[in-house]
C-alpha positions in Angstrom: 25.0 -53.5 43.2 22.0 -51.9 44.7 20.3 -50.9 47.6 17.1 -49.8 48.6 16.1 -47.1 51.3 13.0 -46.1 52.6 12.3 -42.7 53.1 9.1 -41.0 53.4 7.1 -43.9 52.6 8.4 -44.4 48.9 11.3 -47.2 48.2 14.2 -44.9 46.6 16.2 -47.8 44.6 20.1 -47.0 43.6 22.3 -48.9 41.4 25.8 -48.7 41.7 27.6 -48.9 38.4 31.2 -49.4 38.3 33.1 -47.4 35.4 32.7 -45.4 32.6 34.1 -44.7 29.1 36.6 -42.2 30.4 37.0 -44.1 33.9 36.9 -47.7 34.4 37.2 -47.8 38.1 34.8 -45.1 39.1 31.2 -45.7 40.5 28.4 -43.8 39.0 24.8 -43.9 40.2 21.3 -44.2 38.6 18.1 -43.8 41.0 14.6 -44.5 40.7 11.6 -44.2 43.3 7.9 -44.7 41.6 7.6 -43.1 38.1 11.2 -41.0 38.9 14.3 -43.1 37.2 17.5 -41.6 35.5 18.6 -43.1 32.6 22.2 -41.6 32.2 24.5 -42.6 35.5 25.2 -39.5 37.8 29.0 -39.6 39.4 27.6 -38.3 42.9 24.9 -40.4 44.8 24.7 -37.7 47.1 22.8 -35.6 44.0 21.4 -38.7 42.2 19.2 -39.5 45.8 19.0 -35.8 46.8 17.6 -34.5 43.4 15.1 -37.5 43.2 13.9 -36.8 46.7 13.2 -33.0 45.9 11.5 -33.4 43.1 9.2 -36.1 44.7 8.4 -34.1 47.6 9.4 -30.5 46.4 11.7 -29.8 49.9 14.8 -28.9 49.9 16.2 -31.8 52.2 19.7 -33.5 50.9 20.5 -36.8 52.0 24.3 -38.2 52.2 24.4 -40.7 48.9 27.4 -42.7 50.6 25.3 -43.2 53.8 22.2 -44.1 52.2 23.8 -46.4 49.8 25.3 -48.0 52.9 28.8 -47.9 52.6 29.3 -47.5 56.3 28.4 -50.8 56.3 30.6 -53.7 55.9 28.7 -56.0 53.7 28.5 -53.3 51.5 31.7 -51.5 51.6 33.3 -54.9 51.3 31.6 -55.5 47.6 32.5 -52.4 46.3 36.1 -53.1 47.3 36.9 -55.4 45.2 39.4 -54.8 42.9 39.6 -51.2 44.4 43.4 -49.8 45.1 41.9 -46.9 47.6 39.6 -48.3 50.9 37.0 -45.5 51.4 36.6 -44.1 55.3 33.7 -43.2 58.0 34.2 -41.4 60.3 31.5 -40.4 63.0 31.9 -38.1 65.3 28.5 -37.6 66.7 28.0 -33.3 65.9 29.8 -34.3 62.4 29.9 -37.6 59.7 33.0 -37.7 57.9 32.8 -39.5 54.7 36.7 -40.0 52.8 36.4 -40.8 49.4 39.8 -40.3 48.2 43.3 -39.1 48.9 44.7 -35.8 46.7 
């Protein structure tokens, strides 16, 4: 799957990749805006679209990978579902987003 967001006038372009040679059911994330890609799959989004963005713009802004993907949004959540034993959560509570990935 993947999803584009605009941000500071550049299309920032994540593709979510499901499994892994250790894991098969876990998501990993590659990113790429203009000349910027990743080639090897990052297991957060949250420092795949972070680390992209910095170097870009050389800030120190971080960005919420889960939020910008979109998975506080059901067309998208609902995809990346499928097959999935565990339903991830959102929570909003105006002064605070809550984002549950998992249960220990």
């Amino acid at each position: 799957m993947k999803t584009t967001t605009y941000l500071n006038g550049h299309d920032f372009i994540l593709t979510v990749v499901k499994g892994n040679n250790e894991h098969s059911e876990l998501l990993e994330y590659l990113c790429n805006c203009n000349s910027f890609y990743n080639t090897k799959p990052s297991s957060s989004s949250t420092n795949t679209i972070t680390m992209f963005y910095q170097q870009i713009f050389r800030t120190k802004i971080k960005f919420s990978g889960p939020l910008i993907i979109g998975f506080n949004k059901p067309d998208i959540y609902e995809q990346l579902l499928e097959e999935v034993s565990f339903q991830p959560y959102f929570i909003d509570l105006k002064v605070v987003q809550i984002f549950v990935f998992g249960l220990a």
